[in-house]
C-alpha positions in Angstrom: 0.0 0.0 0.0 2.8 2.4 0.9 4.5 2.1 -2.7 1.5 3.0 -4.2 0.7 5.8 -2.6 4.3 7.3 -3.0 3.7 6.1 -6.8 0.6 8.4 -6.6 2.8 11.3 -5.4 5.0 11.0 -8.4 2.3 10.4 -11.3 1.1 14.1 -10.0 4.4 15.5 -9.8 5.5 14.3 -13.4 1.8 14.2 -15.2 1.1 17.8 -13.3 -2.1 17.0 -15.8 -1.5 14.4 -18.0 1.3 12.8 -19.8 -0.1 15.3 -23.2 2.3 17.6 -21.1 5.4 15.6 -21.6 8.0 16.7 -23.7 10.7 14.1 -26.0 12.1 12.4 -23.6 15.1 9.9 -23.5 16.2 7.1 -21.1 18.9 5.7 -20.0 20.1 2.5 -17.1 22.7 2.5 -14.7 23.8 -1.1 -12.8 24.9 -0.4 -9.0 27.4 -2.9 -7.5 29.1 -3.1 -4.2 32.6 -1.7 -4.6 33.5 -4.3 -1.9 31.9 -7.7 -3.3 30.6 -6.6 -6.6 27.5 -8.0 -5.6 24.7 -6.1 -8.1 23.1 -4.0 -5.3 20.3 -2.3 -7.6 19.6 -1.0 -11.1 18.9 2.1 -11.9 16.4 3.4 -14.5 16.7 7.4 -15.6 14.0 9.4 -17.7 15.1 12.9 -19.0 11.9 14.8 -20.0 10.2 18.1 -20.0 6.8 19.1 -18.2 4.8 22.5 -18.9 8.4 23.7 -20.4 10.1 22.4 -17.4 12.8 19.9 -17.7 12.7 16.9 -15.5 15.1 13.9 -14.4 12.9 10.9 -13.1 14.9 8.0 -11.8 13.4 4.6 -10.9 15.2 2.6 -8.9 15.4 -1.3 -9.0 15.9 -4.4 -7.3 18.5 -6.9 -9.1 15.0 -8.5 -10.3 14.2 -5.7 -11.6 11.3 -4.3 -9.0 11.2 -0.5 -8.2 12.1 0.0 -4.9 12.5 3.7 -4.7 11.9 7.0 -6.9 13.6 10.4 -7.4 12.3 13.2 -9.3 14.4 16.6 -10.1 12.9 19.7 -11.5 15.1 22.7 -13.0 13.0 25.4 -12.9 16.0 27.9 -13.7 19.6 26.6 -11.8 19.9 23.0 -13.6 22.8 22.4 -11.5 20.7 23.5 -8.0 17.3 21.3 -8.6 14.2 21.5 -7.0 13.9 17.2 -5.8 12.0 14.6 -4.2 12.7 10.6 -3.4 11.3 8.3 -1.6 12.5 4.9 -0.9 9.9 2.0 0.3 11.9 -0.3 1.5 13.2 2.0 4.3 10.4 4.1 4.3 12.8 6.9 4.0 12.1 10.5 2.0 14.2 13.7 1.4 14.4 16.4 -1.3 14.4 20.2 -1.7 10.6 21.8 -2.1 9.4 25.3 -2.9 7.5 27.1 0.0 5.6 30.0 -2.1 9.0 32.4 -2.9 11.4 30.1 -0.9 13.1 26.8 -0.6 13.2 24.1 2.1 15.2 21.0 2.4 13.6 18.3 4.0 14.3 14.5 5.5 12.5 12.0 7.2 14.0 8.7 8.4 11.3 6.6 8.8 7.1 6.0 9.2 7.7 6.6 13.4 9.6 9.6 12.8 8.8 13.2 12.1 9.9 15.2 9.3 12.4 17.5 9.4 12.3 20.6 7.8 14.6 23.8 7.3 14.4 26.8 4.8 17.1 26.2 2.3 19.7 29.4 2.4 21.4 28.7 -0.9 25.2 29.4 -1.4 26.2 31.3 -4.5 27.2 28.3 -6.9 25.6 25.8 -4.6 24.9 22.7 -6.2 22.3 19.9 -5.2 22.1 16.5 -6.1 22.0 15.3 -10.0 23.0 19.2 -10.2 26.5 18.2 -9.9 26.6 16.6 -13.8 25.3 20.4 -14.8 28.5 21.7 -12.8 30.4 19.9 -14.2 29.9 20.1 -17.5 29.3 24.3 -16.7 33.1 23.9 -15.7 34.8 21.3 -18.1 36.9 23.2 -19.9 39.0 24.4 -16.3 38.4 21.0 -14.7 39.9 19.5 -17.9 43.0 21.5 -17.9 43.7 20.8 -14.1 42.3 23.0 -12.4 41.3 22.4 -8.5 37.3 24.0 -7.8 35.6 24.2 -4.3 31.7 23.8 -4.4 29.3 23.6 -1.7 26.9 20.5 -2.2 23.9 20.1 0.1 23.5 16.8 2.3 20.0 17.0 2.4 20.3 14.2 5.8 21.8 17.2 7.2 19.9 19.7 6.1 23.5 21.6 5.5 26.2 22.4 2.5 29.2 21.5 2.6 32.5 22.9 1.3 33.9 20.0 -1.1 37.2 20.3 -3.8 36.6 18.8 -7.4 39.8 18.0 -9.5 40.7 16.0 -12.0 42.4 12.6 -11.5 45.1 11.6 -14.1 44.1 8.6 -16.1 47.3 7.2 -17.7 45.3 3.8 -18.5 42.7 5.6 -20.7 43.6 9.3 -21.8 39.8 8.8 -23.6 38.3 9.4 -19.7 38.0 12.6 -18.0 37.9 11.3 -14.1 36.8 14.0 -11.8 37.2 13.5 -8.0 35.2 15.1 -5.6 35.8 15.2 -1.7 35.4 17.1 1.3 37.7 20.2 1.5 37.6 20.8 5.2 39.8 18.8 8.3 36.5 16.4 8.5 37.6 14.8 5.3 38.3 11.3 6.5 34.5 11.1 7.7 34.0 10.7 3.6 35.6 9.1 1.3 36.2 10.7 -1.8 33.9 10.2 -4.7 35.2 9.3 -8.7 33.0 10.3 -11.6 34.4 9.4 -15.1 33.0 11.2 -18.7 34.1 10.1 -22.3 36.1 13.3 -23.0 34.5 13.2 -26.8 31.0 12.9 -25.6 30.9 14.4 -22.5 28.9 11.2 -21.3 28.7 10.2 -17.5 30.4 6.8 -17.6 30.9 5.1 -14.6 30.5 6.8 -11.0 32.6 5.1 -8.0 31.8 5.9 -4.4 29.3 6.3 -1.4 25.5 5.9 -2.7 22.2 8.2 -1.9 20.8 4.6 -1.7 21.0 3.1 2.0 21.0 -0.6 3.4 18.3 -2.0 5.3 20.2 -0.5 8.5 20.0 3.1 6.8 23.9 3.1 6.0 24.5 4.5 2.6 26.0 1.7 0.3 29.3 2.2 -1.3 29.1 1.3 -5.0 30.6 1.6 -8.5 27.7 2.6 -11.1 27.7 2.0 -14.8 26.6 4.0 -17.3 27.2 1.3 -20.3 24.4 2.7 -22.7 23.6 6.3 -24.3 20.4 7.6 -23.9 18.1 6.7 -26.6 14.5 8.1 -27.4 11.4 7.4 -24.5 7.6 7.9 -25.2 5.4 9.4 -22.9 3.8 6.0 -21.7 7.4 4.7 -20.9 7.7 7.8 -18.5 4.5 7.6 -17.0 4.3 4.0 -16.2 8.0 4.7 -14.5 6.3 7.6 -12.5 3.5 5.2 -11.5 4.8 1.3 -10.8 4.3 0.4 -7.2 7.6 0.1 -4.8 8.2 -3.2 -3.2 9.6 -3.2 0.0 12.8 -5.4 -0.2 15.2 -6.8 -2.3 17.5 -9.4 -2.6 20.9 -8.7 -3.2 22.4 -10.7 -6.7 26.0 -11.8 -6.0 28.9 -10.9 -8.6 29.0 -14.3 -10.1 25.4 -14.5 -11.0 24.9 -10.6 -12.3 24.1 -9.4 -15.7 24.4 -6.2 -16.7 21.2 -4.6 -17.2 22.3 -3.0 -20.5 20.0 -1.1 -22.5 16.7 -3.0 -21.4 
């Protein structure tokens, strides 16, 4: 019952009247494994689309089996790399995002079904990134990133309701000159508390490829997974019905995790 009413949420959010409103759209899959084991933790399924002239990102996340488990939607309604978001994830019954409150912006968590949520008006930084924002920063700042230059950005932790201050640099890839890998970590003494985070884009394309570090998807004991994600697949052309039924498919409320040995990559299914 839960999943579908958070499916509910969504169709509004994404129909906001009907799928008429949708724009061309394109998808795209990612497969999440456990940097560790390599066990196939989840799938992801990603929808880029635009709604009353305002474009959207709606990501549907999967089980190994393939069952949505959770669902993320990001609005740019003017800062693509600072997006207006909401997810929800049934298993843990756990929510978070950044809403608008008439002229201003709050960030919000809550943990669980027993617990309240937390709320706090969102003071944003200037160049303040959130979320799926980041891939807009970067690409805003290739060129300097490219030829080695060292950025600080503040990123919001929605669970904490807070920015923080991280570097972004390059990494020198001697293996594959084809890859730009761009490393982002915390830039303060409080560092070690997380480790640093690898994204890697065909330099010709500018395509996210493969991301490599902690997850916004958590474990059933509400510890964020650490995982190496692969893009293996551009994005190819969506209809509106393929966006719609993503928007409204029921999330189960558990999944089984599919070791290394036994994956398969989910490709461009």
């Amino acid at each position: 019952m839960k999943g579908r009413i958070i499916a509910g949420v969504f169709v509004a959010l994404v129909a906001n009247g009907g799928a008429s409103c949708l724009g061309a759209a394109q998808r795209y899959n990612g497969d999440a494994y456990d940097l560790d084991s390599g066990a196939l933790l989840y799938r992801e399924s990603h929808y880029l689309f635009a709604a009353d002239a305002t474009a959207q990102h709606l990501v549907l996340y999967r089980c190994a089996d393939g069952r949505p488990f959770a669902r993320k939607l990001l609005r740019d309604d003017g800062n693509a790399q600072a997006p207006d978001f909401d997810m929800a994830d049934a298993r843990i019954d756990y929510r978070e995002g950044v809403r608008r409150r008439g002229d201003k912006r709050e960030v919000y968590v809550q943990r669980s079904l027993e617990t309240p949520e937390q709320a706090e008006l969102l003071a944003m930084p200037a160049d303040g990134v959130i979320d799926a924002g980041f891939d807009e920063y970067v690409r805003r700042h290739w060129d300097a990133l490219a030829a080695g230059a060292t950025l600080t950005l503040p990123f919001l932790v929605p669970s904490k309701r807070l920015f923080y201050s991280f570097k972004l640099a390059k990494v020198e890839n001697a293996v594959n000159p084809s890859l730009l890998t761009i490393r982002l970590s915390l830039g303060a003494w409080y560092a070690f508390l997380l480790p640093h985070i690898d994204v890697a884009y065909d330099r010709a394309s500018r395509r996210l490829l493969n991301y490599s570090g902690v997850s916004n998807i958590r474990d059933d004991a509400r510890k964020n997974y650490n995982v190496r994600i692969e893009f293996p697949i551009a994005p190819v052309p969506a209809t509106s019905e393929q966006v719609a039924a993503a928007a409204a498919e029921a999330l189960t409320g558990s999944c089984a995790v599919v070791h290394a040995d036994t994956a398969v990559p989910a490709g461009g299914q």
